[in-house]
C-alpha positions in Angstrom: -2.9 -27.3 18.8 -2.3 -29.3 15.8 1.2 -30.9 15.8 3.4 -29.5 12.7 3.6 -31.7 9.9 6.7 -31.8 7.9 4.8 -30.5 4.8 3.9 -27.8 6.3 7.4 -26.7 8.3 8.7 -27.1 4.6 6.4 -25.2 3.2 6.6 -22.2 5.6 10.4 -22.8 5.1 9.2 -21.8 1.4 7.7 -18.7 2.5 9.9 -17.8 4.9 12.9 -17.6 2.0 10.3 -15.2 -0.2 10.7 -12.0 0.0 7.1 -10.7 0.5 5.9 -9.3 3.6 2.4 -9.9 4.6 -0.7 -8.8 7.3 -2.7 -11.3 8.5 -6.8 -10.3 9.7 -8.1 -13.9 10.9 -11.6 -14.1 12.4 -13.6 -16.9 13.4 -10.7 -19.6 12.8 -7.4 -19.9 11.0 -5.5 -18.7 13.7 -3.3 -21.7 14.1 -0.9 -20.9 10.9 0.4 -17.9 13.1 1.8 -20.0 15.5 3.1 -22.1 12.3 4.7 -19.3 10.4 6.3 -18.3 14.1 7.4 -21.3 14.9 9.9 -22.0 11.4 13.0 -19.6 12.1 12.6 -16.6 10.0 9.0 -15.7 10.2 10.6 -11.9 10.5 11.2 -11.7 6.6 7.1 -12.7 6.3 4.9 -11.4 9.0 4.8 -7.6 9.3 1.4 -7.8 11.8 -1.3 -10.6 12.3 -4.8 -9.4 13.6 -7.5 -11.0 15.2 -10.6 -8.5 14.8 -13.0 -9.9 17.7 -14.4 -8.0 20.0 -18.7 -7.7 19.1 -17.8 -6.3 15.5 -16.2 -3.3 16.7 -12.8 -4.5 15.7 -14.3 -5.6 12.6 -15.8 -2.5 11.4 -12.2 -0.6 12.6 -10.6 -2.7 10.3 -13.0 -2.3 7.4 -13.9 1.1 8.0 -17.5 -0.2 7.9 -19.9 -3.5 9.6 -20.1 -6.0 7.2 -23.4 -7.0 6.2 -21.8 -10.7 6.1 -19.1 -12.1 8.6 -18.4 -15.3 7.0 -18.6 -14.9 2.9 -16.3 -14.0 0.3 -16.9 -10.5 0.1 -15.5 -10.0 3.5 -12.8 -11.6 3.3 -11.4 -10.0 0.2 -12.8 -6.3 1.7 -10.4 -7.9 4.9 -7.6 -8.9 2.3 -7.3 -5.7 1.2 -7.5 -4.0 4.1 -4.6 -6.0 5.6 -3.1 -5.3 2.1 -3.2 -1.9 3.2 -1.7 -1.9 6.3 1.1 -4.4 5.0 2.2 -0.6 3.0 2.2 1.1 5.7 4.2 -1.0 7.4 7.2 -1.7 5.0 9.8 0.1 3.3 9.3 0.9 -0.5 10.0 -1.8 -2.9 9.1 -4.4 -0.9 6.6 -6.8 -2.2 3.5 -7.2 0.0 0.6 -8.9 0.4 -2.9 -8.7 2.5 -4.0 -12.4 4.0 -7.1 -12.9 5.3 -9.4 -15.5 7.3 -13.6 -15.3 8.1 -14.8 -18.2 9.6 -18.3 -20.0 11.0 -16.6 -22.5 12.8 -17.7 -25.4 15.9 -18.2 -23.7 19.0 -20.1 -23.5 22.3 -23.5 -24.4 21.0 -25.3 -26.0 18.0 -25.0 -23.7 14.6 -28.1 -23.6 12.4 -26.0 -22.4 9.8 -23.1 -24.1 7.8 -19.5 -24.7 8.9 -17.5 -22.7 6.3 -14.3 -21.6 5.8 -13.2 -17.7 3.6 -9.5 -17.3 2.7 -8.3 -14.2 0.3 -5.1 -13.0 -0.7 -4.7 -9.7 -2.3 -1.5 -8.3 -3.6 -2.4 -4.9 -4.9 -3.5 -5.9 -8.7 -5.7 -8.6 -8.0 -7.6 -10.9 -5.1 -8.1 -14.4 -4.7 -10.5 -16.0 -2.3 -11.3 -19.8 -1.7 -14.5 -20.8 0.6 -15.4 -24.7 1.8 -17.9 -26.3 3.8 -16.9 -28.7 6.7 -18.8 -31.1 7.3 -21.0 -30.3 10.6 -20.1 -32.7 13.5 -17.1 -34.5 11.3 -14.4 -32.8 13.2 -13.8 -31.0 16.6 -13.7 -26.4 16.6 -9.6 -27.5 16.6 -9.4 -29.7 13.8 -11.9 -27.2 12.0 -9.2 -24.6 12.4 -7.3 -26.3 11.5 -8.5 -27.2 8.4 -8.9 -23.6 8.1 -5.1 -22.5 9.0 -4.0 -25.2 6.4 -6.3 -23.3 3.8 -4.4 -19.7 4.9 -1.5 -21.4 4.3 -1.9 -22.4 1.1 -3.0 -18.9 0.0 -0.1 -17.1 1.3 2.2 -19.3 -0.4 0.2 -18.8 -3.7 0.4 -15.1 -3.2 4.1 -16.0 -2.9 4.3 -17.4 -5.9 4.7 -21.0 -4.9 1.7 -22.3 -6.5 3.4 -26.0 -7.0 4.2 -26.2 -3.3 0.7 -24.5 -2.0 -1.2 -27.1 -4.2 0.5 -30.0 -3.0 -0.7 -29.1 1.0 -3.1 -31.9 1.9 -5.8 -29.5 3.5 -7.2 -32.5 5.7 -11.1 -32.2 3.4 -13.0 -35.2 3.1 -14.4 -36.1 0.2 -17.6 -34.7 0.4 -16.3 -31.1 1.6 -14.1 -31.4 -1.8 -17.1 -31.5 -3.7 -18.7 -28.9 -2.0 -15.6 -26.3 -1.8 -15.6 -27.1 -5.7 -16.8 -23.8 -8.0 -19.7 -25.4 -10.5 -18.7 -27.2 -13.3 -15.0 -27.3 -11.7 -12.8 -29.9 -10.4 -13.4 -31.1 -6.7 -11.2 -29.9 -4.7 -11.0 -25.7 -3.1 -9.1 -24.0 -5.8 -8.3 -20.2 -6.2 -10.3 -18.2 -8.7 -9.9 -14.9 -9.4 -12.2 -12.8 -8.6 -13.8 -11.1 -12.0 -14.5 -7.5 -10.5 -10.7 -7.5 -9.4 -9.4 -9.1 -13.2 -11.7 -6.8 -14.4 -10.6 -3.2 -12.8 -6.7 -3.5 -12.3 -6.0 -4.6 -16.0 -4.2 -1.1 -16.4 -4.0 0.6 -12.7 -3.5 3.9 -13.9 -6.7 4.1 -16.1 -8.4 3.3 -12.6 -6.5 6.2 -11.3 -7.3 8.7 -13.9 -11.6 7.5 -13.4 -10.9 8.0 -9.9 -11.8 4.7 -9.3 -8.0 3.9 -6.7 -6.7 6.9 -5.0 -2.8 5.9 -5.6 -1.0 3.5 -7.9 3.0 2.9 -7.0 5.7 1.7 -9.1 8.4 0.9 -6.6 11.2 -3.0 -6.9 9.1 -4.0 -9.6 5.8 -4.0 -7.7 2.9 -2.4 -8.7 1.1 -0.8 -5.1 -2.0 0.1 -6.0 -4.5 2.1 -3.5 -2.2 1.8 -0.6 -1.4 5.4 -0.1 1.9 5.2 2.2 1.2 7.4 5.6 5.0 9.2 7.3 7.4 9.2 4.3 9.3 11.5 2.8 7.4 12.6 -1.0 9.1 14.3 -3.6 6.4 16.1 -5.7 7.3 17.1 -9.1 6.0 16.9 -12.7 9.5 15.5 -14.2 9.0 16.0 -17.4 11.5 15.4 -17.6 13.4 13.1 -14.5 17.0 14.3 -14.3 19.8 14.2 -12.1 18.5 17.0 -9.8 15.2 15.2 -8.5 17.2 12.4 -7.6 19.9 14.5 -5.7 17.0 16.1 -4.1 15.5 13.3 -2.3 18.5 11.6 -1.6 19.5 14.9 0.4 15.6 15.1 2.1 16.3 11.8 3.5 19.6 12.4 4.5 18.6 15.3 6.7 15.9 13.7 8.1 18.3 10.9 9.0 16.1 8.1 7.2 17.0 4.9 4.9 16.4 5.2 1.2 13.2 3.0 2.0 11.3 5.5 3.3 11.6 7.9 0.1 9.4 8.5 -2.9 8.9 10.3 -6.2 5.2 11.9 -6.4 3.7 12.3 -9.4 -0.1 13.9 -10.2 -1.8 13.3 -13.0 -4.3 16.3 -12.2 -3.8 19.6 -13.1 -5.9 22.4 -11.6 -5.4 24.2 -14.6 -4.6 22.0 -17.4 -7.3 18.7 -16.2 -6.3 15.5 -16.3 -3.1 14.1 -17.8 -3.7 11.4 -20.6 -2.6 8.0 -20.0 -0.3 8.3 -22.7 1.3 11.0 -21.3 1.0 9.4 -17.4 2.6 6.2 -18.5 5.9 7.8 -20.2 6.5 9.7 -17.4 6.0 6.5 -15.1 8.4 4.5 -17.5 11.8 7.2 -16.4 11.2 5.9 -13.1 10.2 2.3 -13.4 13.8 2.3 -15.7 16.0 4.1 -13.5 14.4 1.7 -10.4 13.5 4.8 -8.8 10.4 4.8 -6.9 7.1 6.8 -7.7 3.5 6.9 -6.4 0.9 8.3 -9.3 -1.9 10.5 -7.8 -4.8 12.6 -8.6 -3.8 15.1 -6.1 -2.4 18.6 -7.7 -2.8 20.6 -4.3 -0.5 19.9 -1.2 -3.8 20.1 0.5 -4.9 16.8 -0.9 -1.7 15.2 -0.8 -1.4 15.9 3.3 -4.8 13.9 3.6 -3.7 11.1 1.1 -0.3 10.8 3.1 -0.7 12.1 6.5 2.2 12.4 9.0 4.2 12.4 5.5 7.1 15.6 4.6 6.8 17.1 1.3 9.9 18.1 -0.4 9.7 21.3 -2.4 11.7 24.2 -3.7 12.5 27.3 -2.6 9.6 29.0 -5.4 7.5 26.4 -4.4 7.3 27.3 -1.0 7.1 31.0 -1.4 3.5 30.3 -3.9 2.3 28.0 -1.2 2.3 30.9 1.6 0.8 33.8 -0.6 -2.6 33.8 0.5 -4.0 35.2 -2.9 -4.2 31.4 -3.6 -6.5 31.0 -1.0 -8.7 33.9 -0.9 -6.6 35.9 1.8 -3.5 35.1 5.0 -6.4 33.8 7.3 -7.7 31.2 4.4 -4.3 30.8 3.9 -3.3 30.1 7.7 -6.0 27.5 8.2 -5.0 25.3 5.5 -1.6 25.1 6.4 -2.6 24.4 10.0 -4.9 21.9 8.6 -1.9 20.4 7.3 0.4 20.6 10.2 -2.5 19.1 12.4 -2.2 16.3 10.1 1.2 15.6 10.7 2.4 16.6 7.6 5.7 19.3 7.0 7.7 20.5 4.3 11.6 20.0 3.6 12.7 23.4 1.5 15.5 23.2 -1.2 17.4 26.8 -1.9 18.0 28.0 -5.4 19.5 30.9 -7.4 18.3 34.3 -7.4 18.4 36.5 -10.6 21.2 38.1 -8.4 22.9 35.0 -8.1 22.2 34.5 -4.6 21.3 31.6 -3.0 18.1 31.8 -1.1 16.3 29.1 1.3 13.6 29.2 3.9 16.0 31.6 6.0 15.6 34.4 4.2 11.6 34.3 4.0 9.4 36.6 6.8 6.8 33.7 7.8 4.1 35.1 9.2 4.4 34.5 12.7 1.8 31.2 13.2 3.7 29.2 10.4 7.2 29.8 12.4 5.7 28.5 15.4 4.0 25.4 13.9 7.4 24.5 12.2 5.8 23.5 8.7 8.9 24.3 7.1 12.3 23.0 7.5 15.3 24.2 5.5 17.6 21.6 3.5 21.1 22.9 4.5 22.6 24.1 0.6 26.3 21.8 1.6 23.5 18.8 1.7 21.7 19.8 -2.0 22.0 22.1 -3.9 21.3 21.8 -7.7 20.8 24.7 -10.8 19.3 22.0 -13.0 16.1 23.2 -14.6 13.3 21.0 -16.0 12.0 24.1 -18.3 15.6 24.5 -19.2 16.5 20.9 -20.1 12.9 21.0 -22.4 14.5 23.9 -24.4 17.2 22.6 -24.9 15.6 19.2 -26.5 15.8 17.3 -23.5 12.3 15.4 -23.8 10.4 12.3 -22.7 10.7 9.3 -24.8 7.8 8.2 -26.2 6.1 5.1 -24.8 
């Protein structure tokens, strides 16, 4: 194993003092920054999960939900970037900024290669990718100092994806000359460098436009960061339309978490710009209602999922919370074409992992009614879908319709 440099203990010191959190898929080389980034005290504040996907392309394909045509190319290792991006969501709280690190090598090994030695490092963090390739010179080095070289190259691109462009340039990745001029793009400067990649510039200029063609399943506004296509599996999601946001919502999901005895990481507003009667929402209107969050710092994941149907295959092992009217529509099987339609879709759901938290409300009696006072068919009690929010944890008479009438609107963007 290579000996640590100082350069690079101080740049993972760097990293290490960043707040992002990042995966790491490596394959064919670059496995040596692991032990890098592990051995600098605080590697916990970085690395959420590193990955080597081995294995005869079985872990591969796992990972990428599909064989690659190409192991070792830039395709791969932005389709492995994002992939890691991915899993970087899942694994951290909301608000957290994240990033997907990846690694595909042809390196040395226990035979000759007809092919090249090359090195394929991306970074994605949700908006856009970067990758950097280079050639090694065949025979110049042994397969450790190739992964070397290689490690040094993930390196650098984490700490770009970190923002520390000034420190990752100043790495001395070990190239000689002639592998300079060959990792150089044409017409460019020798020397690797990071280029964006134009389908990524190209497609996540306005996230929510790519939502609204159907093009990413999920963008998130959450600390600042934009999350986009990284649907977040076994949170707590409060759907709603808030138009507009007020006082209730927040009190709502603030209680959810509380009796489900989680940190207010693990929360999220839901919003879905499809209607199943009304279409699409315009990006006009999806962007004002995303602005009352990204204000308040509250956080919200946009969707094109209007049925809780959808949304328990977007966000499996996820609880919805819902009000008391909510819940009572969602078990009247005329929405579904009968009880037995009915019965099967929320089983489907269930099955999924998914469940619902139930907020009480007012009555035009005045009385407070919650899950407790509604006959479930027998199949739903025994699956436990629903769950009751006690009313001395929430309980709220604000009305969105009510707030509208009374002038209470959206600002306009």
């Amino acid at each position: 194993m290579e000996e640590m440099d100082q350069s690079i203990v101080d740049l993972v010191r760097q990293i290490h003092d960043n707040p992002a959190k990042a995966v790491f898929y490596v394959a064919g080389g670059g496995a040596q920054v692991m032990t890098w980034l592990l051995s600098v005290p605080g590697a916990s504040k970085t690395v959420l999960e590193a990955r080597i996907p081995y294995g005869g392309g079985k872990s591969m394909a796992e990972i990428l939900a599909k064989e690659p045509q190409t192991y070792a190319c830039t395709l791969t290792a932005v389709d492995m970037a994002r992939a890691a991006y991915r899993q970087a969501a899942h694994l951290s709280e909301f608000g957290v900024p994240i990033l997907g690190v990846s690694c595909t090598c042809a390196l040395a090994t226990d035979r000759v290669k007809k092919g090249d030695h090359k090195v394929y490092v991306a970074v994605h963090d949700g908006v856009s990718s970067r990758a950097c390739r280079v050639h090694l010179s065949k025979g110049a080095r042994s397969r450790l100092e190739e992964d070397a070289v290689a490690s040094r190259l993930v390196l650098r691109a984490l700490a770009s994806g970190c923002g520390l462009d000034a420190a990752a340039q100043s790495l001395d990745l070990g190239l000689l000359r002639t592998e300079q001029q060959n990792g150089a793009a044409d017409g460019a400067a020798a020397g690797p460098t990071f280029e964006q990649l134009q389908e990524t510039v190209q497609s996540m200029e306005e996230p929510l436009q790519e939502l609204l063609e159907g093009r990413v399943r999920s963008v998130e506004y959450s600390g600042g960061q934009v999350i986009v296509d990284a649907p977040r599996r076994g949170r707590v999601y409060l759907p709603g339309s808030f138009n507009p946001l007020h006082e209730g919502h927040k009190g709502l999901l603030a209680a959810a978490l509380k009796a489900k005895g989680l940190s207010g990481g693990e929360g999220c507003f839901e919003l879905s710009v499809g209607n199943p009667d009304k279409g699409l929402m315009s990006l006009q209107e999806a962007k004002s209602r995303v602005a009352q969050f990204v204000t308040a710092g509250l956080p919200l994941v946009v969707t094109q999922a209007p049925l809780f149907t959808i949304k328990s295959k977007l966000f499996p092992k996820s609880t919805f919370v819902i009000g008391y009217d909510t819940a009572i529509r969602l078990i009247m099987g005329k929405y579904y074409g009968g009880e037995v339609p009915m019965l099967l879709e929320m089983t489907a759901m269930r099955n999924r992992g998914c469940s619902f938290l139930v907020a009480g409300r007012l009555d035009a009696q005045s009385a407070f009614k919650t899950m407790e006072d509604v006959e479930l068919p027998e199949h739903l009690r025994d699956i436990g879908l629903f769950e009751t929010i006690p009313e001395k944890l929430f309980r709220s008479d604000i009305s969105s319709t009510a707030l509208r009438e009374k002038g209470i609107v959206l600002p306009a963007t």
